[in-house]
Structures are given as structure tokens and as C-alpha cells.
N, C-alpha and C positions, 0 to 999 in steps of 0.2 A: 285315904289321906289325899289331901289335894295343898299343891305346890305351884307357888306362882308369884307371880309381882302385884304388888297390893291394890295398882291401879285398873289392871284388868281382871282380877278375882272380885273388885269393886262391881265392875258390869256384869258379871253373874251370881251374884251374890243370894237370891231366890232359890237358886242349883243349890246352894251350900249348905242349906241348912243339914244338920245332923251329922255332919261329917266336921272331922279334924282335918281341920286350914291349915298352913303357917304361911302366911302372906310378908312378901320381905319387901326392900328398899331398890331402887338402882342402884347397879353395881353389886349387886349380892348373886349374880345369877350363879357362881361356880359354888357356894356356898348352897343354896337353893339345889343345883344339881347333886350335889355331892351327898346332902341329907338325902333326897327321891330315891337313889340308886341306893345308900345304907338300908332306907328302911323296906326297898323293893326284896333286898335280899336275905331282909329277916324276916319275908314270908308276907309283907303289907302287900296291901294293893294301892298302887300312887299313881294318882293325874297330875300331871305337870303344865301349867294354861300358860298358856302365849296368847298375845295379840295378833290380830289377824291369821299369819298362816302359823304353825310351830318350825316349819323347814323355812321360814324365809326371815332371815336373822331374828329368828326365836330360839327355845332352846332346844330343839330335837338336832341341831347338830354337836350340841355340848354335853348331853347326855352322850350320844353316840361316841364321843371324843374320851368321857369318861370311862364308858365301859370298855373299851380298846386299851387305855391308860392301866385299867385296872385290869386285862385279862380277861374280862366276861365274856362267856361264849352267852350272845342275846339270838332271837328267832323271835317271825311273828308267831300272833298265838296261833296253835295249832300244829308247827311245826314238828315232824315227830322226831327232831333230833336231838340228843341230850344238852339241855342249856343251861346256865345261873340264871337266866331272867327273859321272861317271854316279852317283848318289846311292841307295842302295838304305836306307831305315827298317824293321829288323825287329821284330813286334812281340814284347810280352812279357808278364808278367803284374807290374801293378802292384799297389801293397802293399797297398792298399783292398782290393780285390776277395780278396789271400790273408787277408787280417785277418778280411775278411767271412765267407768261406768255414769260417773257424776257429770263429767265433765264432756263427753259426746264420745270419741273414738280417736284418742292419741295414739294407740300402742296397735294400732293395724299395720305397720311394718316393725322392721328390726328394732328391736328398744335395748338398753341396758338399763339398771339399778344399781347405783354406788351411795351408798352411806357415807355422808362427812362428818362422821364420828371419828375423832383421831385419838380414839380411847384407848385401840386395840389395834388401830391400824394407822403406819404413821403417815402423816400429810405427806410428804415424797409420793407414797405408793398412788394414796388417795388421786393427787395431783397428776400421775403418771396416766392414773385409769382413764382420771373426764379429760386428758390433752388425746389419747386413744379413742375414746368417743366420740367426743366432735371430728379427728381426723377421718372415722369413719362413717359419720352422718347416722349416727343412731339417733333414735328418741332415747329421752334420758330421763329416769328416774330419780327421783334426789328423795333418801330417808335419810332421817337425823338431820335437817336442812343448819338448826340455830338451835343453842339451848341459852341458858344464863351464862355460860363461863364460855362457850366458844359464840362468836357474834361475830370472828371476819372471816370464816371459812365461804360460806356463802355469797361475798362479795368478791373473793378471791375467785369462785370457782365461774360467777357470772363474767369475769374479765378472762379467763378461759374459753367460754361459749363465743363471745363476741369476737375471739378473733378471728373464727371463721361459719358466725351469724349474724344474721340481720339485725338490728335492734326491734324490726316487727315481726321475729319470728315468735308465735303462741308459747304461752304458758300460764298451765291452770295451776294454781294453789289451793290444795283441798285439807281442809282441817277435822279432824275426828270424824275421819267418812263413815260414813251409817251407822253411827252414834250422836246421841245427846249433843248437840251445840253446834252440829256441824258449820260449816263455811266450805263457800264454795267463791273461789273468785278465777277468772277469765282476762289476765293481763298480755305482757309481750314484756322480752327478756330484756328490753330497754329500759319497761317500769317496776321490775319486779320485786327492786329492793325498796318499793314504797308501801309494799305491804306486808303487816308483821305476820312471823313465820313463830313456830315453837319444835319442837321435839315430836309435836301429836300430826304437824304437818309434813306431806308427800305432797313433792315440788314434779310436776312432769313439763319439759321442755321440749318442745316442736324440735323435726329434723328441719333441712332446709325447704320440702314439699306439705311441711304441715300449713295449714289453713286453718280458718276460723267462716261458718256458714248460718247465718239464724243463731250464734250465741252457743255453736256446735266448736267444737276442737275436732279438728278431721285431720288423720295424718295417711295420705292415699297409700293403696297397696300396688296400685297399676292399673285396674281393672278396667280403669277407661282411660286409656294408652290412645288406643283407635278409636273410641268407642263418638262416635257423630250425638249429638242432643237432639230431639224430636225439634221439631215446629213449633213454632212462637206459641201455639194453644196450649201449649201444657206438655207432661212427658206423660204417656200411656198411663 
């Protein structure tokens, strides 16, 4: 059996054939878990799909949340200890890392990721996190940037950054990275609210050392502190 959100059992859809789906809605995810974990332990075998990574605000921490709730002694397979359910987490590639990858080398120092989704998490805490962030000059990941019903989180949290960034400090907006319709766009936190954002977009914002080189987002590690540039002819 396989369990998932209907948009990303959408993208592997090929995989599914012969197999019993139940593909659900947003906002169904405890609903979605709660069936995986029923029918895990009347002997099914269940895939649970997430977008991008399953550990990085997917569902492998609400299964886990479940079976702790419920008592379940879990192991991965093979384990030879007595269990209710043998739990295997695959990893995957989270949308940071495709975003980065698109986009040149944001997250070569310290970065954070905070969702402004204030579904589950209330805007106080949210707001607590990115005023921590910026105070610490991290690179910053923005999941959940804009949907239909939330539109001024995002605008709130860019008068956050600027009070202690540049208005030309880099930020890439990548949309459905390494899928179907991608976008990839190269602005500065000054322009950022002039490009439209969704649910499918991962916002990455420069620390105060990030640059932009040849249409590259570079956020330096150190490496050339000391380090002298060869001779006008070129570098080795």
C-alpha cells in the first residue's frame, strides 16, 4: 500500500501501477499517518511518499510522533529486537539543497530553514526564529514562503531581514526544483516581493558575506581569508 499526498504520488505515478494508493488532500497528513501505521500493523506493507526529503517537514517525524503516541515498540528492519513494526526512513533530496544546487552555492556556511506556515506553528514563535537568524547572520531558508490564504507573512518576515540587511543582499527564488515547470530566479531582498512566490517555492536569502559572481549565488566559507589572486593572466 502506498500513502501520500496526491500531489507528489502525482510525480511518481509510473511506480504505482498495481499497487493500492490512497492519495489524500493538505492538511490530511495525521489522517494519512494514522491509516499507514493501522494498516502497518495488520500485517500490510505501507510507503508513506513525501516531497523532497520524508525527515525534513515530511511525514517521517509524524509517523514517529504516532507510534511513540500509540506505544509502538518500532526498529529498523532487521533489528533483532522484539517490535510492532519494523520502520525503515528513506532518504531523499530536500528542496534546499535542489534550490542550492540550482542556484550556485548559498548554503556553504551556517544556514537555517524556517517554514512560514503558521498552521501548526504560531507566528510569535515563527517571528522569534527569523529575528534569531538574522541576529546571527545565518543563510536562511524560507519553506511555505506564500499560499492563497497566508500573502503577508512573507512581507513581514522581509522587514525582519532588512533591519539588519542590505537591501542588495542575494536571494534566489526556486520554484518546483527538479521538476516539471521549474523557475529559477536571482533577485536581492530589496526586490524580492516583486516576484510571485506559491507553496512549491524555497526562498534562500544571503547572509551579510553572500555575493552574486557570473549569475552564481556564493555565500563564502573563508577559504580565501589570506588567500592573494594570481596575476592579471588568469588564476592557474
Amino acid at each position: 500500500m502506498v500513502v501520500g499526498y496526491r500531489t507528489y504520488l502525482d510525480l511518481i505515478r509510473p511506480l504505482l501501477a498495481g499497487r493500492e494508493v490512497l492519495a489524500g488532500a493538505m492538511k490530511q497528513e495525521l489522517e494519512r499517518g494514522r491509516l499507514a501505521l493501522t494498516r502497518a500493523r495488520a500485517g500490510d506493507r505501507v510507503a508513506v511518499v513525501s516531497g523532497g526529503d520524508v525527515g525534513v517537514y515530511g511525514m517521517a517525524g509524524l509517523i514517529l510522533e504516532l507510534a511513540a503516541a500509540w506505544g509502538l515498540k518500532v526498529a529498523p528492519p532487521g533489528d533483532p529486537r522484539p517490535v510492532d513494526l519494523y520502520l525503515e526512513i528513506i532518504p531523499g533530496m530536500p528542496a534546499l539543497t535542489a534550490a542550492a544546487a540550482l542556484l550556485g552555492a548559498p548554503l556553504m556556511h551556517d544556514f537555517c530553514a524556517i517554514s512560514l506556515s503558521d498552521l501548526l506553528t504560531p507566528w510569535e514563535v515563527i517571528e522569534k526564529r527569523v529575528r534569531a537568524a538574522v541576529a546571527a547572520d545565518f543563510v536562511v531558508a524560507l519553506y511555505n514562503p506564500q499560499s492563497k490564504k497566508r500573502h503577508w507573512q512573507l512581507a513581514a518576515v522581509r522587514e525582519l531581514l532588512l533591519e539588519r540587511r542590505a537591501p542588495e543582499t542575494p536571494v534566489g527564488i526556486v520554484r518546483r526544483a527538479m521538476r516539471e515547470g521549474q523557475e529559477v530566479i536571482l533577485t536581492t531582498l530589496g526586490e524580492m516581493l516583486n516576484h510571485p512566490v506559491d507553496m512549491q517555492t524555497l526562498i534562500i536569502v544571503g547572509n551579510s558575506q553572500s555575493f552574486v559572481y557570473e549569475g552564481y549565488f556564493i555565500t563564502p566559507r573563508g577559504y580565501l581569508t589570506k588567500y592573494q589572486p594570481p596575476a592579471a593572466e588568469g588564476a592557474p
